[in-house]
Rosetta silent file (secondary structure, phi, psi, omega in degrees, C-alpha in Angstrom):
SEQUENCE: XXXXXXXXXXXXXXXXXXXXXXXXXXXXXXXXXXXXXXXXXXXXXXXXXXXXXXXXXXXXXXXXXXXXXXXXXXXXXXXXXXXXXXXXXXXXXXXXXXXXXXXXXXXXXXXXXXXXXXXXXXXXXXXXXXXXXXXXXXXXXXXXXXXXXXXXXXXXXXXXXXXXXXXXXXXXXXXXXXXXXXXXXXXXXXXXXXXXXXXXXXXXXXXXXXXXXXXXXXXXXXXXXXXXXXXX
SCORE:     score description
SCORE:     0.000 S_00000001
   1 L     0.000  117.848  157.751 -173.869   27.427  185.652 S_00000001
   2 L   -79.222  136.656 -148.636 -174.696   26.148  188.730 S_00000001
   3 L  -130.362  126.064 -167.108 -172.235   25.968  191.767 S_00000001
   4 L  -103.625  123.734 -176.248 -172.547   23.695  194.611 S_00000001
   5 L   -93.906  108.378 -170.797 -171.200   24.782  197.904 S_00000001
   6 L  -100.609    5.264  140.456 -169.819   21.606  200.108 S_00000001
   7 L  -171.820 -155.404  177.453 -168.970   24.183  202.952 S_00000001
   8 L   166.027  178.561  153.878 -168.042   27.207  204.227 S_00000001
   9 L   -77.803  124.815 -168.260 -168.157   29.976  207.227 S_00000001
  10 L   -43.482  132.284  169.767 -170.633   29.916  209.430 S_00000001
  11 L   -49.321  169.895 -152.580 -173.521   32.202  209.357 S_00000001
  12 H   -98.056  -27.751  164.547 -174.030   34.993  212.031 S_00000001
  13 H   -69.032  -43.660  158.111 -177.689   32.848  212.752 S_00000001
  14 H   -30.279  -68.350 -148.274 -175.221   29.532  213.529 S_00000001
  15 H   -80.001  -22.437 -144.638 -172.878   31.438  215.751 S_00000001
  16 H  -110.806  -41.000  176.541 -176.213   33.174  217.515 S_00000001
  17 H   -57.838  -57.298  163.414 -177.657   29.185  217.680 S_00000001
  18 H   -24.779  -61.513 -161.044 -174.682   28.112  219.134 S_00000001
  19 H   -67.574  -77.399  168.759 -174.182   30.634  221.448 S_00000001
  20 H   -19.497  -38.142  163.666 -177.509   29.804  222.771 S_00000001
  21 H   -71.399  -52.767  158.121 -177.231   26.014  223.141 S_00000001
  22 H   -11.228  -88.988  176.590 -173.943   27.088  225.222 S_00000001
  23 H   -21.679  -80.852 -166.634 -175.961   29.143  227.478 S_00000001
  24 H   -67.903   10.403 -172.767 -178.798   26.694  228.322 S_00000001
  25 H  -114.582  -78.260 -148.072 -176.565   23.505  228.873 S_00000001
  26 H   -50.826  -58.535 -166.490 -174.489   25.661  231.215 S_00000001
  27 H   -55.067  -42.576 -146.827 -177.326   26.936  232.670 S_00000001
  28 H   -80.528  -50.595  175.845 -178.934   23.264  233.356 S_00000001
  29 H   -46.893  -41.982 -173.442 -175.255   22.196  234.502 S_00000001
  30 H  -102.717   -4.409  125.929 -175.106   24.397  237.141 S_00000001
  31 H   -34.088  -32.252 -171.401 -178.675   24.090  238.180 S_00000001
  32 H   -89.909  -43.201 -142.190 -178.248   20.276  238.409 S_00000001
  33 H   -71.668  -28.371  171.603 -175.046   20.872  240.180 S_00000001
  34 L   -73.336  -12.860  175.882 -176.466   23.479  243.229 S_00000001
  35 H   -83.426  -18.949 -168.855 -179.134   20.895  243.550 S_00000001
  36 H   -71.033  -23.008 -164.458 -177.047   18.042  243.590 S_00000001
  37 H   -98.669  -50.851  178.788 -174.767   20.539  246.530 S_00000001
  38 H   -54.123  -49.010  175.907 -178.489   21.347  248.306 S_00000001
  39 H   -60.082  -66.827  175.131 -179.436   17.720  248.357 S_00000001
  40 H   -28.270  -71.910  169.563 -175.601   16.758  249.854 S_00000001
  41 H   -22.800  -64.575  164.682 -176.275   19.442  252.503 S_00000001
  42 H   -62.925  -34.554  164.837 -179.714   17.968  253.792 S_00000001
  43 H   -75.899    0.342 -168.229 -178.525   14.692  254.223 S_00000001
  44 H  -105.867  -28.769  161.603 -175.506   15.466  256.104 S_00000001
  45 H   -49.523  -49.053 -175.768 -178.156   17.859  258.334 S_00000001
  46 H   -64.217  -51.694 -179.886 -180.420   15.214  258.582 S_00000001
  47 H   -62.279  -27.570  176.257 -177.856   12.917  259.361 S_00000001
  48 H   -66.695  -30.433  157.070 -176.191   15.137  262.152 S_00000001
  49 H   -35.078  -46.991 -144.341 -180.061   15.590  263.414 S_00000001
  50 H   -93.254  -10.706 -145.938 -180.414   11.943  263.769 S_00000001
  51 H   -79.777  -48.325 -178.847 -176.717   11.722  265.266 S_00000001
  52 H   -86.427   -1.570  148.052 -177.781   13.873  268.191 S_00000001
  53 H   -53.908  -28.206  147.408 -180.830   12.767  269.253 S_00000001
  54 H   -66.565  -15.883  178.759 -179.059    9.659  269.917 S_00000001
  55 H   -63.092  -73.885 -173.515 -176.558   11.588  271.780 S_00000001
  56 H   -38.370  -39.852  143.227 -178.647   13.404  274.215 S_00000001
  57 H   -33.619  -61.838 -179.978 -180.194   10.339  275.891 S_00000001
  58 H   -32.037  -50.522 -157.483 -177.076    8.629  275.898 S_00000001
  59 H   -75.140  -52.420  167.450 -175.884   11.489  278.384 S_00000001
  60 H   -34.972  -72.448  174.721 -179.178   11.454  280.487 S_00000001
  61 H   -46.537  -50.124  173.564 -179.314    8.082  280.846 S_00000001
  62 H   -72.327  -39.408 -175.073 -175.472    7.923  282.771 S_00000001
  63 H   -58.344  -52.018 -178.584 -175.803   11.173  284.314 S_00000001
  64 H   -56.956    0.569 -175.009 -179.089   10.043  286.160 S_00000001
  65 H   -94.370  -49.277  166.949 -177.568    6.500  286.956 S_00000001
  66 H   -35.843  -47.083 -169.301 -175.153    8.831  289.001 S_00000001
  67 H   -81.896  -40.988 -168.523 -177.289   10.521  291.080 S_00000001
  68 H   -65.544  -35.167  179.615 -179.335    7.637  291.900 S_00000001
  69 H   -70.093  -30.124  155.775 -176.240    5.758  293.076 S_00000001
  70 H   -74.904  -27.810 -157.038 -175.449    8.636  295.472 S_00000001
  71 H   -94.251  -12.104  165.170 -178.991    8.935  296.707 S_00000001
  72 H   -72.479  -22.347  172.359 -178.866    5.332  297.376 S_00000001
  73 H   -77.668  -13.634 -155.249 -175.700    5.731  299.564 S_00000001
  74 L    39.652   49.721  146.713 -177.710    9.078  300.935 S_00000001
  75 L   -43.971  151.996 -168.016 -174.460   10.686  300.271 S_00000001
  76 L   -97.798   -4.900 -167.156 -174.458   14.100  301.241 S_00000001
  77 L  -119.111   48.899 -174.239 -172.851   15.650  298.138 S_00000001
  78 L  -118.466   35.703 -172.854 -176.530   14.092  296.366 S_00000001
  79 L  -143.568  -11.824 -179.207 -177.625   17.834  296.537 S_00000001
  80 L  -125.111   20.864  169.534 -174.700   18.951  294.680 S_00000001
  81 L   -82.113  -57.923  172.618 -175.062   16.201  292.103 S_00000001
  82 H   -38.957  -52.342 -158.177 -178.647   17.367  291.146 S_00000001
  83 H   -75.748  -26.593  161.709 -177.256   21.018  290.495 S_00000001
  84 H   -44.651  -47.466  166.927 -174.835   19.738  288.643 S_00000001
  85 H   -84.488   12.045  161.882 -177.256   17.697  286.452 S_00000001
  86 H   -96.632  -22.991  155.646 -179.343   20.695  286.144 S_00000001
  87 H   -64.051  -37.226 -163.868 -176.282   22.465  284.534 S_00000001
  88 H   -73.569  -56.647   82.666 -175.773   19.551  282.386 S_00000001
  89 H    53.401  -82.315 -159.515 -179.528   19.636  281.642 S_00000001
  90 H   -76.289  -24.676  171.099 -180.009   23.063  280.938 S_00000001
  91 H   -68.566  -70.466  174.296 -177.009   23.008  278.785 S_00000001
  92 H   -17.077  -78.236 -170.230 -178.418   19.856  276.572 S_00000001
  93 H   -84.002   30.965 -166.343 -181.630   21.763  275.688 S_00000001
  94 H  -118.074  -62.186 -173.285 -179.980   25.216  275.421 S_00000001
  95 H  -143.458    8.763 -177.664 -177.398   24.882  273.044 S_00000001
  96 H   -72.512  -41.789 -160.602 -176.713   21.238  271.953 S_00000001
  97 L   -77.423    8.712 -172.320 -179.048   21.764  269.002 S_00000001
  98 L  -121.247  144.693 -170.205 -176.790   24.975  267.641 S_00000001
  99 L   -51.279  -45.053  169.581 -174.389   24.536  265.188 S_00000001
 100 L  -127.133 -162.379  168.805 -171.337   25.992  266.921 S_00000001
 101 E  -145.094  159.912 -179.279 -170.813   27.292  270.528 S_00000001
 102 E   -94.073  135.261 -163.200 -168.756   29.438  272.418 S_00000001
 103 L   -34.060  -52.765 -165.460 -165.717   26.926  273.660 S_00000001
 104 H   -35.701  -39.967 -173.332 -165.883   28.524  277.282 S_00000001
 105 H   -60.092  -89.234 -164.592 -169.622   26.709  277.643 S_00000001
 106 H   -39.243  -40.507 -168.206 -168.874   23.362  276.119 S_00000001
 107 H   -65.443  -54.157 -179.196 -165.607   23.453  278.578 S_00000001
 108 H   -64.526  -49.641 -138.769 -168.020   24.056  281.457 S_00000001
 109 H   -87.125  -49.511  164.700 -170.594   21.662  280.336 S_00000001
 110 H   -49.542  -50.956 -144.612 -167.186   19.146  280.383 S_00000001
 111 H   -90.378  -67.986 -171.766 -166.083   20.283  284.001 S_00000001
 112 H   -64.469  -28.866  172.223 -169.849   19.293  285.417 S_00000001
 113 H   -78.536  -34.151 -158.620 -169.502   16.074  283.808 S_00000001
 114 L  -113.580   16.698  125.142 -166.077   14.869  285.240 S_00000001
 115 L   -68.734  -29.859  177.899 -166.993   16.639  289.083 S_00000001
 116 H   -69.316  -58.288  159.226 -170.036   14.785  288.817 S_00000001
 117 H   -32.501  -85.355 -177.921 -167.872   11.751  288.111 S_00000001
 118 H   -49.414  -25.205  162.698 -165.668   12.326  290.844 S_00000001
 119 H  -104.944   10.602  154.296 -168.383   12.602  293.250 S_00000001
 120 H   -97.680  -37.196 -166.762 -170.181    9.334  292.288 S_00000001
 121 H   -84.776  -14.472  170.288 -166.985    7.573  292.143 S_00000001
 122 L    64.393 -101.952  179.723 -164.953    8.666  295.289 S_00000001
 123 L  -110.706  -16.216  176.583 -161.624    7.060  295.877 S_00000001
 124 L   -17.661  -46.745 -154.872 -162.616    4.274  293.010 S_00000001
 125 E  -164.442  124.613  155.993 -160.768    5.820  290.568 S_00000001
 126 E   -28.877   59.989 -116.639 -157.947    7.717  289.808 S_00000001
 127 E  -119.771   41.449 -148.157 -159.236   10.819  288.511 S_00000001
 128 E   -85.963  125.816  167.689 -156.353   13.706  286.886 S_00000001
 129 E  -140.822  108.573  162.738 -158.067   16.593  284.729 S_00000001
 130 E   -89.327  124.852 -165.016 -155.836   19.506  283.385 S_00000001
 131 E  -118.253  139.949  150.544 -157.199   22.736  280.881 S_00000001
 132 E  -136.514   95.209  163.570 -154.071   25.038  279.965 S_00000001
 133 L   152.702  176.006 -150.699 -154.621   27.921  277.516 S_00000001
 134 L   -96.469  139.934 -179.778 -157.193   30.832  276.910 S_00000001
 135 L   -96.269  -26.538 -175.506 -160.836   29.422  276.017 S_00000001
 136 L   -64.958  153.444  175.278 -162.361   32.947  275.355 S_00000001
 137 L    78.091    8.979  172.653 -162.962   34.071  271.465 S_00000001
 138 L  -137.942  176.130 -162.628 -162.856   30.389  270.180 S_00000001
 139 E  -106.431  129.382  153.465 -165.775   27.994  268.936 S_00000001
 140 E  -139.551 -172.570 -163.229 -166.905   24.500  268.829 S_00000001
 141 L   -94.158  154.065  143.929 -169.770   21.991  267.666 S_00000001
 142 L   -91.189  162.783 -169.271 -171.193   20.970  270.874 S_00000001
 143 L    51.698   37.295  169.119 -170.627   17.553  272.540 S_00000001
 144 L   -96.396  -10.470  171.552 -167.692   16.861  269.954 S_00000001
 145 L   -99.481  -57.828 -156.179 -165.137   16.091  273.140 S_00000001
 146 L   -45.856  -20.711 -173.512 -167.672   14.302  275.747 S_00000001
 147 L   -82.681   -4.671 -177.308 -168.186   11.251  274.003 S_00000001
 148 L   -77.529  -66.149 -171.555 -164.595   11.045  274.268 S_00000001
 149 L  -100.327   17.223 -179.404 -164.155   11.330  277.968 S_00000001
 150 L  -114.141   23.515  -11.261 -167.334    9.766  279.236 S_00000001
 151 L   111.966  -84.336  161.629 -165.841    7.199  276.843 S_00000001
 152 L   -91.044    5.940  171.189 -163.377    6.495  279.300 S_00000001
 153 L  -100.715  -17.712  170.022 -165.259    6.633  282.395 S_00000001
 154 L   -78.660  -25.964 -172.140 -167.635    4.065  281.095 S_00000001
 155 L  -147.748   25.333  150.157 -164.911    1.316  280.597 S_00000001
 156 L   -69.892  -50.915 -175.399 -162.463    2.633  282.981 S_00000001
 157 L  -105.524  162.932  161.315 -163.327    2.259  286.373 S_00000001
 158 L   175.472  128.751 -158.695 -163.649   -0.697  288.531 S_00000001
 159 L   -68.827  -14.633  177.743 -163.298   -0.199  292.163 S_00000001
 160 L  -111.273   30.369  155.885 -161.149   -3.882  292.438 S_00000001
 161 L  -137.814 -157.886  167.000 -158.980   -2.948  290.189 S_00000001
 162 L   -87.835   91.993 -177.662 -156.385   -0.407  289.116 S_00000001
 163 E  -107.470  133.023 -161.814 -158.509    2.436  287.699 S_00000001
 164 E  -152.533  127.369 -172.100 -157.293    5.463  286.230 S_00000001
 165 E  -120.058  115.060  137.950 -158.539    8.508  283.784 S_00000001
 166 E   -57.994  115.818  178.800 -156.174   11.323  282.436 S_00000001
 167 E  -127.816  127.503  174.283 -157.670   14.192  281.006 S_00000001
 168 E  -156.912  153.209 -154.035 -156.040   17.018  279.328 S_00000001
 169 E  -132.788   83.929 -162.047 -157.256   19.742  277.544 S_00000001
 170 E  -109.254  130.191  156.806 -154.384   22.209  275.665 S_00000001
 171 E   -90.214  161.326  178.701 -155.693   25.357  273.504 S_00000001
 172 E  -161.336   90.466  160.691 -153.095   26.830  271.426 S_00000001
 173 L    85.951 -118.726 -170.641 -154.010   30.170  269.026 S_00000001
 174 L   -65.306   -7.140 -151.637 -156.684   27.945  266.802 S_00000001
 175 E  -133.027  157.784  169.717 -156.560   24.639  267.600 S_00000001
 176 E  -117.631  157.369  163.143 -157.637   22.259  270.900 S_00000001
 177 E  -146.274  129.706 -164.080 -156.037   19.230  271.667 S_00000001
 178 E  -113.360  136.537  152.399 -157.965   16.814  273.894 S_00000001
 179 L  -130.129   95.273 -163.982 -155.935   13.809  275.124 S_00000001
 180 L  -107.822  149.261  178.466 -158.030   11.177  277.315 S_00000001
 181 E  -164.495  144.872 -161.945 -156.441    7.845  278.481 S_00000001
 182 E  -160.671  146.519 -156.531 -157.776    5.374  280.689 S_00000001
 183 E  -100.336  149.852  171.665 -156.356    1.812  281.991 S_00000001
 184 L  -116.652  150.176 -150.094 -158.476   -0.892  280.768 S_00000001
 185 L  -148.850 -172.147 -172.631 -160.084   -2.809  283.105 S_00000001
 186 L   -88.878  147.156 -178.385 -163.019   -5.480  283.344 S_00000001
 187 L  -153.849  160.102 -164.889 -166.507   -3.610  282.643 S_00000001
 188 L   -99.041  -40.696  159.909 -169.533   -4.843  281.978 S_00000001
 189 L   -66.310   68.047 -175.402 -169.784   -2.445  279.244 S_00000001
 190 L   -58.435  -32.778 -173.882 -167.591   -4.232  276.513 S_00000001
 191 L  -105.244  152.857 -162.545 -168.370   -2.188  273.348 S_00000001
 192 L   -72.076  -60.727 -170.698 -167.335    1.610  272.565 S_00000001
 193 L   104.590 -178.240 -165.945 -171.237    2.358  272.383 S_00000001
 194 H   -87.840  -51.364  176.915 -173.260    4.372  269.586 S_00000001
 195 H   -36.952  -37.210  173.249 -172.103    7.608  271.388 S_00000001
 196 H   -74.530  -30.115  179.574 -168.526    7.337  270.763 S_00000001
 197 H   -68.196  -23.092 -163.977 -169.001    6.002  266.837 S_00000001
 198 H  -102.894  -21.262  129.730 -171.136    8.892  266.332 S_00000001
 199 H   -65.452  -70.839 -148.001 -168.442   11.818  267.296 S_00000001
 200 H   -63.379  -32.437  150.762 -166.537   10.451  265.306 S_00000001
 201 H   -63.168  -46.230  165.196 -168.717   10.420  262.537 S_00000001
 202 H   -50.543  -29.811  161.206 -169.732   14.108  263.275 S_00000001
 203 H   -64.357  -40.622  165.058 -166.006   15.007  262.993 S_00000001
 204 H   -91.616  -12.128  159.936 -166.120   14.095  259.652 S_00000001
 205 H   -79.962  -25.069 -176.448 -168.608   15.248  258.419 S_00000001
 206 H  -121.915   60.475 -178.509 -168.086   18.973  260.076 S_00000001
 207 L   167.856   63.473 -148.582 -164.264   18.696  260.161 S_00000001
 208 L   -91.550  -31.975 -172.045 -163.462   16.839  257.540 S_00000001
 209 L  -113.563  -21.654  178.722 -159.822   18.900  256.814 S_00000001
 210 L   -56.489  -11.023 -170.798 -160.008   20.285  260.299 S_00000001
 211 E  -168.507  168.591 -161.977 -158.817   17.991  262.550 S_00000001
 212 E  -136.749  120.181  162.957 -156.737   15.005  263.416 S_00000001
 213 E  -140.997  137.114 -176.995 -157.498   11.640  265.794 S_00000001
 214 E  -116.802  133.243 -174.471 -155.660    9.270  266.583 S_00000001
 215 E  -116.766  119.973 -179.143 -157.018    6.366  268.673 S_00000001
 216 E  -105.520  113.062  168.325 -154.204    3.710  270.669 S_00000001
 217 E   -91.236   78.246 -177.594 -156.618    0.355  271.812 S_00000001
 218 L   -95.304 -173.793 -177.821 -152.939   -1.488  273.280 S_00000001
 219 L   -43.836  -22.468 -153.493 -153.365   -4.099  275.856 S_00000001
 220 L  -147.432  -39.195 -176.767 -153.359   -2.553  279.576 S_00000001
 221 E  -121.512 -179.697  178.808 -154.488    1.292  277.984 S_00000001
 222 E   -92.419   53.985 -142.614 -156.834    3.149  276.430 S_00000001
 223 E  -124.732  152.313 -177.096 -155.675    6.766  274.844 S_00000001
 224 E  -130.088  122.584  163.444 -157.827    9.259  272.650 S_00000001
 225 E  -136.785  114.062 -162.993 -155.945   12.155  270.941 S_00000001
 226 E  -115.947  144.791  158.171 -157.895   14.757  269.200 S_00000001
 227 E  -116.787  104.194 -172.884 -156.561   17.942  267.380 S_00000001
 228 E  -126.180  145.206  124.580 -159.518   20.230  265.968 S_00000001
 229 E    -0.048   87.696 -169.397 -159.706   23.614  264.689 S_00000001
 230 L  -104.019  -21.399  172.682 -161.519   26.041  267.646 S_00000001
 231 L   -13.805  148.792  179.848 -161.283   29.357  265.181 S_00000001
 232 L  -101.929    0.000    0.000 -164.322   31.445  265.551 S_00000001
């Protein structure tokens, strides 16, 4: 008699096929998935590439508008503008291009920027800038505050009116908190510029859970309040 089998338990050559199809689909999955994570990676490089090479000009181009506007007055502090834009300078092609920096620099690099300010700008404009807490031991992206406060020095002043810039700078442990405010005032310069859109895109892309800003546009001010992550 013949006996027809309509199933049964699988053979030990199934379970070895099996096992095997397992394997290589896993394998392909997670092969697809680091390329698909590799790929992500280079465009957010590329794009942070492309962000600061628009940056760096940006900065050139005002700081050098400065200096010429002292050496057209032949101001006498047009010798301590230069060294200033040779820190500024020297910074740019030094360390802008590195992923993070040590805070103390970037701080300085800030500092050179708003005395440089204050010595194109005179009596023009209000000027208040306060740092309180220890900068050594902590980290940042570079140029992730400046576009921030040059920000408000760009659509701030105007010598016939009431112009005024507030700067403050609090460390705490881990974290910075940058607060800029500025009176709004007539400028010739109407739009935020590519420099300011383009921190703010670099915060999210390399602080995406790290940090918190809040921007107030009201009527008469200006205010910028950043919280980020400084951790080494």
């Amino acid at each position: 008699m013949i006996k027809h089998f309509n199933g049964g338990p699988p053979t030990q050559y199934s379970h070895t096929v099996l096992v095997y199809l397992i394997g290589v689909i896993s394998s392909l999955l997670f092969a697809i998935n680091n390329r698909l994570r590799n790929v992500e990676k280079e465009k957010i490089q590329s794009e942070l590439s492309f962000l600061k090479a628009q940056i760096n000009p940006h900065f050139l181009f005002n700081t050098l508008n400065s200096i010429y506007a002292l050496a057209i007055k032949k101001d006498d502090k047009t010798a301590d503008a230069v060294v200033q834009l040779s820190e500024l300078m020297r910074y740019i092609i030094t360390n802008a291009n590195d992923d993070v920096i040590a805070l103390d620099k970037e701080l300085n690099y800030i500092d050179n920027f708003i005395q440089l300010q204050k010595t194109r700008l005179g009596n023009t404009v209000k000027i208040k800038y306060e740092l309180d807490g220890i900068v050594y031991g902590k980290c940042i992206t570079p140029l992730i505050l400046i576009s921030f406060i040059e920000n408000a020095f760009k659509h701030g002043v105007n010598p016939n009116q009431d112009s005024e810039i507030n700067i403050n700078i609090t460390i705490l442990e881990d974290f910075l908190t940058l607060f800029v405010s500025n009176n709004k005032v007539d400028s010739v310069q109407s739009q935020s510029g590519i420099g300011l859109q383009n921190t703010i895109d670099r915060l999210n892309h390399l602080y995406p859970k790290n940090h918190e800003l809040l921007i107030d546009d009201s009527q008469n001010k200006y205010t910028v309040t950043l919280k980020i992550n400084i951790g080494c």
